[in-house]
Backbone bond lengths (Angstrom), bond angles and torsions (degrees), N, CA, C in turn:
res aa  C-N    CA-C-N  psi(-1)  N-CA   C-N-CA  omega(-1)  CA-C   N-CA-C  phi
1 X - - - 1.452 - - 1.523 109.89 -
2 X 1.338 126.71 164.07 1.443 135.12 -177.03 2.018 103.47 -147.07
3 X 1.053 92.35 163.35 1.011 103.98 171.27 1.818 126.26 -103.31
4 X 1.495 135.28 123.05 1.587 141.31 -100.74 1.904 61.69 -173.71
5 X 1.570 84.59 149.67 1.535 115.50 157.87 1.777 98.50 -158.65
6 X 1.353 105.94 154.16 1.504 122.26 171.22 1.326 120.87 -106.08
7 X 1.266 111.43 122.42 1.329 123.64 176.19 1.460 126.62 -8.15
8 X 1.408 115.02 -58.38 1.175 140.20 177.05 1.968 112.39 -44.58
9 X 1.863 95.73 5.76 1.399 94.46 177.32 1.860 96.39 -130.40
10 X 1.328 90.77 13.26 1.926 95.96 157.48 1.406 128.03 -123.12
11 X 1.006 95.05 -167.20 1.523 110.48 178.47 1.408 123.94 -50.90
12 X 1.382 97.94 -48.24 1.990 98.27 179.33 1.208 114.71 66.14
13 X 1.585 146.48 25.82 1.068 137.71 -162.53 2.085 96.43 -140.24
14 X 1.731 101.83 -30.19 1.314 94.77 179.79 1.396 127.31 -140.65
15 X 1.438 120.28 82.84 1.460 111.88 -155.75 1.146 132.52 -27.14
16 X 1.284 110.83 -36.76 1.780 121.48 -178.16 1.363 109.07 -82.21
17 X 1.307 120.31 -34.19 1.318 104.93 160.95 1.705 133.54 -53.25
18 X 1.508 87.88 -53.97 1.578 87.80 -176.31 1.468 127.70 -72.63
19 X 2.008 93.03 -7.68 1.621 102.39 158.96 1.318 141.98 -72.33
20 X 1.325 103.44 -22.19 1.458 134.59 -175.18 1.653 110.47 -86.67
21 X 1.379 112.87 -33.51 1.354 131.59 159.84 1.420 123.15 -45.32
22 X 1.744 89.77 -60.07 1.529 100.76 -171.08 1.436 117.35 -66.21
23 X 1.380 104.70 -33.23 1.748 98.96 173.13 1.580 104.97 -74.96
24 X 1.136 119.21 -60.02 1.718 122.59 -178.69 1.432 111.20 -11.40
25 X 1.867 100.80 -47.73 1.582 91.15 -145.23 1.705 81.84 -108.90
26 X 1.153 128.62 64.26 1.961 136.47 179.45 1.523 121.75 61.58
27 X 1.630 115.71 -12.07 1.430 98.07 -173.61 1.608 122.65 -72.13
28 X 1.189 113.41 171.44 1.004 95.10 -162.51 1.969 100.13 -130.28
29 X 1.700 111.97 -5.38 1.278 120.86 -160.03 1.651 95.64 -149.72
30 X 1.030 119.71 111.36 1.888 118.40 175.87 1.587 130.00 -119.34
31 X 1.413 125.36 120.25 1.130 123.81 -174.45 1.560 95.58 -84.19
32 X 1.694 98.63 134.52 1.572 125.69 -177.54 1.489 100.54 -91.05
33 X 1.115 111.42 134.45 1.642 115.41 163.41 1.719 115.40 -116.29
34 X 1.577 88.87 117.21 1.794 109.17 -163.03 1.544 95.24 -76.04
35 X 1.339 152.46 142.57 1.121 156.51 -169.95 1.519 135.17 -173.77
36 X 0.959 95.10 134.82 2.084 93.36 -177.51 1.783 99.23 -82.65
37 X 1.423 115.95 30.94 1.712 116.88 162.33 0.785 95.59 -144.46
38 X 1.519 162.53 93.92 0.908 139.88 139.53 1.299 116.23 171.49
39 X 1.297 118.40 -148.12 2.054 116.07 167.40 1.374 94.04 -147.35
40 X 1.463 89.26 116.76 1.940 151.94 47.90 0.869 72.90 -136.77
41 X 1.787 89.52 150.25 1.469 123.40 -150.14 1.918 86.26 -111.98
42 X 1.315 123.36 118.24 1.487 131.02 163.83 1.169 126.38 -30.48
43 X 1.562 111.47 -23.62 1.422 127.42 -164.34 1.712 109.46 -117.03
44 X 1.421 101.78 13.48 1.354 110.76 -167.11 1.333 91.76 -55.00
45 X 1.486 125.35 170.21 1.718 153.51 105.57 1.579 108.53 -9.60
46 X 1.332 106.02 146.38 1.227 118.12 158.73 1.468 135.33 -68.17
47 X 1.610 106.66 -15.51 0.982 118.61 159.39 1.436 133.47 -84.77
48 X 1.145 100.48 -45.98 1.923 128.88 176.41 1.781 91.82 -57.84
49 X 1.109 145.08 -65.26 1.421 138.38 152.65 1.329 133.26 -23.73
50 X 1.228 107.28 -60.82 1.809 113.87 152.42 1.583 103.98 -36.32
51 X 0.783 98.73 -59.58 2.177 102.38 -158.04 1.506 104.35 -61.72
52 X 1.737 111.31 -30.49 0.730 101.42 -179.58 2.009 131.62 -86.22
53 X 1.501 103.15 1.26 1.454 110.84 151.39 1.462 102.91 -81.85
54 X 0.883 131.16 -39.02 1.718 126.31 171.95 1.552 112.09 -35.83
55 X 1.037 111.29 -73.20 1.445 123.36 167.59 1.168 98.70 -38.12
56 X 1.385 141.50 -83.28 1.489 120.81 178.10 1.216 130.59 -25.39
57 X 1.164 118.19 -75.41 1.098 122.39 177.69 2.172 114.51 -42.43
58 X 1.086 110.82 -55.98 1.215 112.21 -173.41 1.954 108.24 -63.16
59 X 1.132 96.36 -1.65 1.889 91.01 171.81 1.540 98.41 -128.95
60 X 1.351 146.37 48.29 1.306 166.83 -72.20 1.213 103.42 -84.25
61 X 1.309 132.43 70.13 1.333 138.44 -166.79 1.737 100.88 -130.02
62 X 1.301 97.25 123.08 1.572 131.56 167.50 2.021 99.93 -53.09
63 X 1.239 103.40 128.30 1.559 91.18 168.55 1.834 99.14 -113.96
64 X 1.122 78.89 112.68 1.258 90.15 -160.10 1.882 116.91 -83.17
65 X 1.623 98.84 -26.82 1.464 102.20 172.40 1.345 102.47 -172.42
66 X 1.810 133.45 -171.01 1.503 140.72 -178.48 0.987 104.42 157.77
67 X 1.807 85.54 153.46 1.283 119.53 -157.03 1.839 105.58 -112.45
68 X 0.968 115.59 137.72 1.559 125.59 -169.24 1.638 90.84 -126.29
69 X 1.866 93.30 119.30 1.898 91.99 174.06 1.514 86.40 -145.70
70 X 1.023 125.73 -177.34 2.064 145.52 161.93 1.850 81.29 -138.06
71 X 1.472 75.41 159.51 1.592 117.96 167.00 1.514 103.37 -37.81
72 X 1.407 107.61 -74.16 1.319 120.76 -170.48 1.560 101.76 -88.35
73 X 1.341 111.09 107.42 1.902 111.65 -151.18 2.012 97.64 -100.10
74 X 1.655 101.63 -31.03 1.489 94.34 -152.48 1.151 140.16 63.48
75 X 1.448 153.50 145.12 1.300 131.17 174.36 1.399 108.10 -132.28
76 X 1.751 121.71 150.14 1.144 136.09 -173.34 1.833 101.87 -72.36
77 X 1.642 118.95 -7.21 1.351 109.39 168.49 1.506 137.50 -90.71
78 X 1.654 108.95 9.03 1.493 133.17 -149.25 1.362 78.44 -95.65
79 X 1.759 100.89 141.98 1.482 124.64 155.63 1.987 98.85 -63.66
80 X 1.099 121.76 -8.47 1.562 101.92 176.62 1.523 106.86 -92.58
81 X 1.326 117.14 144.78 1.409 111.56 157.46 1.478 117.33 -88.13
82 X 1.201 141.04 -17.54 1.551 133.90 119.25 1.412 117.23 5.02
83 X 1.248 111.80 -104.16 1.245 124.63 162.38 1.674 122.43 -28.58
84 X 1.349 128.64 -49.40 1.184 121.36 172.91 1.893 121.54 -65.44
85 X 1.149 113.54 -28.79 1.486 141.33 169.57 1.521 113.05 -66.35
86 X 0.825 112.08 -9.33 1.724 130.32 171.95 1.317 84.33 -83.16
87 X 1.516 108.28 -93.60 1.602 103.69 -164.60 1.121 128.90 -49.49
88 X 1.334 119.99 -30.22 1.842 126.84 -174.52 1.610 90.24 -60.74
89 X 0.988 128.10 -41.72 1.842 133.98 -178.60 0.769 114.41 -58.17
90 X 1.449 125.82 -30.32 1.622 129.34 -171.12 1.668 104.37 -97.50
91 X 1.639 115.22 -27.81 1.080 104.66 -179.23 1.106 95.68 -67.39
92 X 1.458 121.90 -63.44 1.613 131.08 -164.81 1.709 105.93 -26.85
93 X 1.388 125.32 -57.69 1.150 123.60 -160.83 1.521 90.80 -77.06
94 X 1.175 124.37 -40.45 1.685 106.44 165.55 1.550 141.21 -37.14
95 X 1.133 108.86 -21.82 1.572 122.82 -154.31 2.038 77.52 -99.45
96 X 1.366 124.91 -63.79 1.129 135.97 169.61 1.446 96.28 -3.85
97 X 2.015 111.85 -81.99 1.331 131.58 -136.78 1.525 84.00 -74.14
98 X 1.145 132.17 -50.83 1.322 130.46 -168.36 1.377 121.70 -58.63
99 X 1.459 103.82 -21.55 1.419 111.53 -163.50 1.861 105.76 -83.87
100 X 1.637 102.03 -26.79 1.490 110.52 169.89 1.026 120.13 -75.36
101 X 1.907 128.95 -19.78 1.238 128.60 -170.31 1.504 98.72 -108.62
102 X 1.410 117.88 -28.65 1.271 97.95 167.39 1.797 105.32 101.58
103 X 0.954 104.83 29.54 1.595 125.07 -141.83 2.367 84.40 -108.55
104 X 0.911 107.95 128.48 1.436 94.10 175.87 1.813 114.69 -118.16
105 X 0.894 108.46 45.29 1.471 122.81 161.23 1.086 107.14 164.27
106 X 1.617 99.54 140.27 1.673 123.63 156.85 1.574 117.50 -96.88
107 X 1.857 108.47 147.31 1.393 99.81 178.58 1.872 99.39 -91.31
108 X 1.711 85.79 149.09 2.064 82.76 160.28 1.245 90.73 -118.27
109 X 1.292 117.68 159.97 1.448 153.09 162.02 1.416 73.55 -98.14
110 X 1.942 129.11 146.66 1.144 104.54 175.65 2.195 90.65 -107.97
111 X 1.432 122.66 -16.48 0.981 133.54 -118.93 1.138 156.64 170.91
112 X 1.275 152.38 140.90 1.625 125.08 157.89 1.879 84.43 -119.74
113 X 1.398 103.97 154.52 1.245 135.61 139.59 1.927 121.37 -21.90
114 X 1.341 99.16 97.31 1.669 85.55 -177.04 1.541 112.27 -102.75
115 X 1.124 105.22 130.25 1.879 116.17 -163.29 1.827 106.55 -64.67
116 X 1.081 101.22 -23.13 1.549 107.94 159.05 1.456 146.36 -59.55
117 X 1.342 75.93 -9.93 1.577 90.32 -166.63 1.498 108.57 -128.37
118 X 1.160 145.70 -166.01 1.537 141.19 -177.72 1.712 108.93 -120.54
119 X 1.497 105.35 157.39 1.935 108.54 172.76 1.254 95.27 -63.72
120 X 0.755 116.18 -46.87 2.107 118.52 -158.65 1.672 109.17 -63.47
121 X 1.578 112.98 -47.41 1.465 103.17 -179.15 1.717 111.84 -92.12
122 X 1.439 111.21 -6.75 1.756 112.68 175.34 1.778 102.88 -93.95
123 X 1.395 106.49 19.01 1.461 96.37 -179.26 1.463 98.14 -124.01
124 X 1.726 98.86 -28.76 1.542 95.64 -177.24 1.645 106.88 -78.03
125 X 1.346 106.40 -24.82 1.647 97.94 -171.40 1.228 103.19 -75.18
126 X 1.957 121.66 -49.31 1.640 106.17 -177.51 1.722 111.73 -49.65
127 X 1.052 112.17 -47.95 1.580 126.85 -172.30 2.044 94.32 -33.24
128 X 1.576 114.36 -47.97 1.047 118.79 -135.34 2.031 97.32 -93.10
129 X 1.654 110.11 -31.71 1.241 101.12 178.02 1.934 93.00 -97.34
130 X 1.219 124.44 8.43 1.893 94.46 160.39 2.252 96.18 -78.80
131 X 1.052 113.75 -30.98 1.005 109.30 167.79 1.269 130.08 -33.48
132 X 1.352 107.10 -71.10 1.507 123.94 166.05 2.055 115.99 -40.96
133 X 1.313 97.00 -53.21 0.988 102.41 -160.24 1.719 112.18 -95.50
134 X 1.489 102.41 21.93 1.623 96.61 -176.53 1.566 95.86 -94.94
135 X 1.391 134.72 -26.90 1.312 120.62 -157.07 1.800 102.12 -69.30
136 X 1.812 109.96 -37.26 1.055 100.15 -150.29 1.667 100.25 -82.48
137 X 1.526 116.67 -16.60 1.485 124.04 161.71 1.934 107.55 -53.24
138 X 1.154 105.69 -45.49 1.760 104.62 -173.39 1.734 96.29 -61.23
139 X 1.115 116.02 -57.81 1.534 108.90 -171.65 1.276 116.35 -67.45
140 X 1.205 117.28 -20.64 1.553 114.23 166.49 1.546 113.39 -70.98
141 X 1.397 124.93 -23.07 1.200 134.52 -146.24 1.435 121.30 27.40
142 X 1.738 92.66 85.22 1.349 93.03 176.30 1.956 86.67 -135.90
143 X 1.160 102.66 -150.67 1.722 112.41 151.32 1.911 115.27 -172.38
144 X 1.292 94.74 -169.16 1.285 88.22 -171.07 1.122 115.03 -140.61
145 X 1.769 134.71 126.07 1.505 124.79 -153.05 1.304 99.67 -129.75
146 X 1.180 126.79 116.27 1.614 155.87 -155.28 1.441 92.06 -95.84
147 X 1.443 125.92 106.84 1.406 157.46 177.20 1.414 87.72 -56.90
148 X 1.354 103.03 143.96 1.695 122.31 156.89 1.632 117.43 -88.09
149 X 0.972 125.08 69.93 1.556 134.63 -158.79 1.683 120.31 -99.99
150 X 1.449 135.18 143.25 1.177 141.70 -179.72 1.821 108.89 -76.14
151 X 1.504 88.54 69.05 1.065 123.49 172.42 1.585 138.03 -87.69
152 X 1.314 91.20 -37.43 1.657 107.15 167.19 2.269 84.39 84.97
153 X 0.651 123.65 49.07 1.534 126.59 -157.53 2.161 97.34 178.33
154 X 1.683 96.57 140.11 1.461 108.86 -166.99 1.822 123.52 27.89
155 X 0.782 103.39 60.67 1.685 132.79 162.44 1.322 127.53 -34.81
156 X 1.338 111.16 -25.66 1.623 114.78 -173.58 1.538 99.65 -172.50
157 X 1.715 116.71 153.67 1.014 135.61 -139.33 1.655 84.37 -69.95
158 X 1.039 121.60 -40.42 1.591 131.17 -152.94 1.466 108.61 -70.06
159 X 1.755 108.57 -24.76 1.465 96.02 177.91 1.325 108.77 -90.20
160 X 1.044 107.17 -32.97 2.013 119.17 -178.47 1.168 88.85 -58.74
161 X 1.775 149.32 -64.57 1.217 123.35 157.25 1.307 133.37 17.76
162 X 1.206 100.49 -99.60 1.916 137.17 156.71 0.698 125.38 -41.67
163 X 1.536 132.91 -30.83 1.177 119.40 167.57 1.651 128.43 -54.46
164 X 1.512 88.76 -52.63 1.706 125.34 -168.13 1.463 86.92 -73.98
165 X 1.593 141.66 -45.25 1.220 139.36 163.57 1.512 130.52 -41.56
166 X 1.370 109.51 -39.50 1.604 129.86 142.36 1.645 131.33 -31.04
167 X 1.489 95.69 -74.08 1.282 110.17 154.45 1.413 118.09 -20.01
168 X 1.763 91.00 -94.63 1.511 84.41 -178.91 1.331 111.95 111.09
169 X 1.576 128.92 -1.16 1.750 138.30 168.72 1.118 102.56 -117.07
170 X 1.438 95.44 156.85 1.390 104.44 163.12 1.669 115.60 -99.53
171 X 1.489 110.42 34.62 1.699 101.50 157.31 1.285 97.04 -127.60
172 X 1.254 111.12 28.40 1.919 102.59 160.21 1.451 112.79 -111.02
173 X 1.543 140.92 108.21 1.360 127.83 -164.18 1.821 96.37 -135.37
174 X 1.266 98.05 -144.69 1.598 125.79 171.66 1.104 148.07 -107.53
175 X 1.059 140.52 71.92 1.476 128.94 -152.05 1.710 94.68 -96.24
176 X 1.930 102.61 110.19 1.372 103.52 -158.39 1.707 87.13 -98.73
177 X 1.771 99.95 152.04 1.420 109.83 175.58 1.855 92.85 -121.02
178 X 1.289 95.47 124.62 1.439 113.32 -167.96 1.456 119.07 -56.52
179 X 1.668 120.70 -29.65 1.360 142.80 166.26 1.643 133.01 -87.31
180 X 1.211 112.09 -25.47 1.517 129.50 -161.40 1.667 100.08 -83.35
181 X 0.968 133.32 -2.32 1.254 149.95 165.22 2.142 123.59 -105.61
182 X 1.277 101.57 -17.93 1.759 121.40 171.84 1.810 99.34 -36.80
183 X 1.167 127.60 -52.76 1.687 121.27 -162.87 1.475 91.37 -71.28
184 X 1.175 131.27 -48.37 1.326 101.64 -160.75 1.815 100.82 -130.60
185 X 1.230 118.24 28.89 1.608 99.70 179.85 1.508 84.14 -166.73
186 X 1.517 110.47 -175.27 1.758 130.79 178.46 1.571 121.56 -131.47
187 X 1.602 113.21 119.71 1.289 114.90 -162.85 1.538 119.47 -44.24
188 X 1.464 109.88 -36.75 1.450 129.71 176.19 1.619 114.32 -46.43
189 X 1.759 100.86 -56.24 1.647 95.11 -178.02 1.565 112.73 -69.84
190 X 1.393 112.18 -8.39 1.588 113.42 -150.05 2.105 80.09 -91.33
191 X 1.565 112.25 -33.66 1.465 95.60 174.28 1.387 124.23 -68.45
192 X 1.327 99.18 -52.46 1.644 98.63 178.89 1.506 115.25 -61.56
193 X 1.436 133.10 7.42 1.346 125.77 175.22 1.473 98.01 -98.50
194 X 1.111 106.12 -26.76 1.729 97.17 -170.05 1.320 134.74 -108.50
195 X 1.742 101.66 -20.23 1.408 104.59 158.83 1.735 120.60 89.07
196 X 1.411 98.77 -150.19 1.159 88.07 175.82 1.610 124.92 -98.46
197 X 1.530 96.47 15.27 1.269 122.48 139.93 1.439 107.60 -7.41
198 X 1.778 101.08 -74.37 1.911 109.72 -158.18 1.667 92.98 -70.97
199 X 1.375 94.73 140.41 1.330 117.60 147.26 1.240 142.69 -58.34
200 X 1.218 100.89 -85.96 1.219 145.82 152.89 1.687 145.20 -99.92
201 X 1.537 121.33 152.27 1.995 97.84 -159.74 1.463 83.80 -139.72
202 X 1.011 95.32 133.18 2.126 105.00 156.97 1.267 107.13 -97.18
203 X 1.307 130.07 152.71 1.396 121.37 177.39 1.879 96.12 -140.54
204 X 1.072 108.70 125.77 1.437 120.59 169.42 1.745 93.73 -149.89
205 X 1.546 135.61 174.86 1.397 162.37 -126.63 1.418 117.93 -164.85
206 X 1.870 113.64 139.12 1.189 87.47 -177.94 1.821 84.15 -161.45
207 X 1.302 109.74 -178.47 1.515 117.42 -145.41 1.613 99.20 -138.23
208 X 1.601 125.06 119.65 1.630 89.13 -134.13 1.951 72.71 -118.32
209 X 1.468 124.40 4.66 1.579 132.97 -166.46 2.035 87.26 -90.68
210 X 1.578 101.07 -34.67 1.671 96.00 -157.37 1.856 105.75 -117.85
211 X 1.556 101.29 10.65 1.765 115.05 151.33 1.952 89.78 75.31
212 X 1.501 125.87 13.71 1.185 124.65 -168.34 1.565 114.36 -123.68
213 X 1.926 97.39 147.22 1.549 115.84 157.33 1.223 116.27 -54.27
214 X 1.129 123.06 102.03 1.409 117.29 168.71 1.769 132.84 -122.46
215 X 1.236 137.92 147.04 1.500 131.66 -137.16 2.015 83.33 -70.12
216 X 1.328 80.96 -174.12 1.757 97.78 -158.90 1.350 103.02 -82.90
217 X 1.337 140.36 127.20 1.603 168.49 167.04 1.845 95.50 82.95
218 X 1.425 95.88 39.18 1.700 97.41 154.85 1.552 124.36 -112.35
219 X 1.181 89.00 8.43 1.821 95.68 -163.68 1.769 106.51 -124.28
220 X 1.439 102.07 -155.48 1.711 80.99 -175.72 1.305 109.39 -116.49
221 X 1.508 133.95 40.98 1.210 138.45 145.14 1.462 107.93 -44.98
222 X 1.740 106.50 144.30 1.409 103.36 172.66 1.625 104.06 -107.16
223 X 1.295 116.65 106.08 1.412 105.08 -171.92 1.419 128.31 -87.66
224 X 1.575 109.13 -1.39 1.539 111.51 172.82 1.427 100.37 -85.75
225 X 1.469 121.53 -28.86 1.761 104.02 174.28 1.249 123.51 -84.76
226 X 1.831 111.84 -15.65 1.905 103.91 160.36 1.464 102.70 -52.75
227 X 1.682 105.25 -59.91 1.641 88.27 -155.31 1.417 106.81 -66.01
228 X 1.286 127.68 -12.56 1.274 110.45 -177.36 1.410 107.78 -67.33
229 X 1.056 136.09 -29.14 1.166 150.57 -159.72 1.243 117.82 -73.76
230 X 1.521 108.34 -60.11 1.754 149.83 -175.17 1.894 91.34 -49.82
231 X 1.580 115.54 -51.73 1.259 139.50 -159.21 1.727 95.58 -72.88
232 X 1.472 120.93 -54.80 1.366 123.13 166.47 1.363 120.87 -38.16
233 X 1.121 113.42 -42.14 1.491 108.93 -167.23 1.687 107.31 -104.67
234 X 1.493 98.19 4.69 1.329 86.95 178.71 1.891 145.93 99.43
235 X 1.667 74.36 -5.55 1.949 97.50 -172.40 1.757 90.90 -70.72
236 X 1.731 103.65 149.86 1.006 94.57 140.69 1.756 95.22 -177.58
237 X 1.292 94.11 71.42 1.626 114.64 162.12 1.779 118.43 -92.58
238 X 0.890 105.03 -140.06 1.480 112.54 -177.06 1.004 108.43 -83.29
239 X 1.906 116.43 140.81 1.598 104.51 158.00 1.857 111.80 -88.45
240 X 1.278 133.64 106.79 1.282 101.40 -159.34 1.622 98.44 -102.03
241 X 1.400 101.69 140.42 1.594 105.08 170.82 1.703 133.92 -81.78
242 X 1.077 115.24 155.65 1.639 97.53 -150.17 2.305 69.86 -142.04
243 X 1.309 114.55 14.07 1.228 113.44 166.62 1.765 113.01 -96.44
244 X 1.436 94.27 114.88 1.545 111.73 -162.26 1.803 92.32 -89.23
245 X 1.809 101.23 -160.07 1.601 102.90 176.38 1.583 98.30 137.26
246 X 1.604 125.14 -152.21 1.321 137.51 176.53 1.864 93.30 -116.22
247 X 1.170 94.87 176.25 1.691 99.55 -159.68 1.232 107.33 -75.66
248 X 1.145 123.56 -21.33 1.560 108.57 170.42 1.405 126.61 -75.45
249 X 1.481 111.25 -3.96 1.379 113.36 -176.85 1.810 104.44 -105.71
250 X 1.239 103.75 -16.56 1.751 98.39 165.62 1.269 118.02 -106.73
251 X 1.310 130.21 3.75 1.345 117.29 122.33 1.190 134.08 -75.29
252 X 1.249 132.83 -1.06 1.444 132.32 160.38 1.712 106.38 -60.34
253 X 1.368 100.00 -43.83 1.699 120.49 -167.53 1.739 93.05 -56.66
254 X 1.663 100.22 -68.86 1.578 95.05 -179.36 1.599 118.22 -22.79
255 X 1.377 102.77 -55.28 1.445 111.50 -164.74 1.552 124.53 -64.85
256 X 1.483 84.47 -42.35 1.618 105.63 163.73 1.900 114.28 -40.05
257 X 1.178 95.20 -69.97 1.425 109.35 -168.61 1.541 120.58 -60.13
258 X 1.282 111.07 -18.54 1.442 126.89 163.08 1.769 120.06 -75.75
259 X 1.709 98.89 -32.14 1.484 108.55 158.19 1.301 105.16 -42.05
260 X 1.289 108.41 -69.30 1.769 128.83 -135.73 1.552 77.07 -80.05
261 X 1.610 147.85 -38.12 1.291 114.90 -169.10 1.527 101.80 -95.11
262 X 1.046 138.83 31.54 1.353 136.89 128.95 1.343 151.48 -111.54
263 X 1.533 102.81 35.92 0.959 150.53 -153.53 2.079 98.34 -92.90
């Protein structure tokens, strides 16, 4: 394992910067966020995409995974199919970008929960476009790992299970976030239920007496039973951090996370 941070805790405005960053400050593996704001641009060239694993590579960074969103994102949890067709588009052009970099999973955010609508038909419809959309992820060889998110939507290890059990591919998985589950469940059981299920892991911390984000082995994650766990099933990709701040506090994180994988 190594220690990985995601974009989404930089700048976004200059690839080389935030490449030059990412090694500076210890990481060693970085999730890119593809975007119509920012850098890399979603709409890149086939070439301008290429360069941009180049750039990785030449500041020795693992690309380890990415996220493909627009402004106007839509979500695969909306009673509209409008709205869900937004995102299936954005994945679609995801599987594309990945497929040039070579990148083997994208994260989805899939969503929030719309109170308008019911669990039963926002589970059957997401259920129904990862369906759709796993073949053209398999031929790309990429996949796609469905965030555990404060969503009010997949609640416990057993449905995220099931869900992906539904499915029915193996480019539909988990991209588990080690904290986003702290109020009401434990990262540990949420691995051993799912296996090799997870893909991919974000790891950030949280403090569940004082309702707070807090830096990594300050909170009440148990991190000798993730990794014990993480180690069971066999992971051993990136830990990527999704704990933002000024640079001295994500290199603390770097350091942190090298703790926790020797743990």
């Amino acid at each position: 394992m190594k220690p990985g941070i995601t974009q989404l805790c930089l700048a976004r405005q200059d690839l080389e910067a935030d490449l030059s960053k990412t090694r500076d400050l210890g990481y060693e593996a970085i999730e890119l966020v593809f975007s119509d704001q920012g850098s890399p641009d979603i709409d890149a060239s086939t070439s301008e995409i290429a360069a941009v694993g180049e750039a990785c590579r030449n500041h020795g960074l693992e690309l380890c995974s990415m996220i493909a969103i627009r402004s106007d994102a839509g979500s695969l949890l909306s009673p509209s199919a409008e709205e869900r067709a937004k995102r299936v588009a954005i994945l679609e052009r995801g599987f594309e970008i990945a497929e040039i970099l070579s990148v083997d999973a994208l994260l989805l955010h899939p969503g929030a929960l719309d109170p308008a609508s019911s669990y039963g038909t926002t589970w059957d419809n997401f259920r129904d476009a990862l369906r759709d959309l796993a073949p053209e992820a398999e031929r790309r060889g990429t996949r796609i790992g469905i965030e555990n998110v404060w969503n009010q939507f997949m609640l416990s290890p057993r449905e995220a299970r099931q869900l992906v059990d539904e499915v029915g591919s193996p480019a539909i998985g988990i991209y588990l976030d080690t904290a986003n589950m702290i109020l009401y469940g434990y990262p540990d059981m949420w691995i051993k239920e799912l296996g090799r299920r997870i893909f991919k892991v974000h790891v950030k911390d949280f403090r569940r007496g004082e309702g707070a984000w807090v830096q990594l082995m300050d909170g009440d994650t148990d991190w000798p039973a993730v990794m014990a766990e993480l180690r069971g099933i066999g992971f051993d990709g990136a830990l990527v951090s999704e704990v933002g701040g000024d640079d001295d506090t994500m290199r603390e994180t770097a350091e942190r996370i090298r703790r926790i994988i020797a743990l």
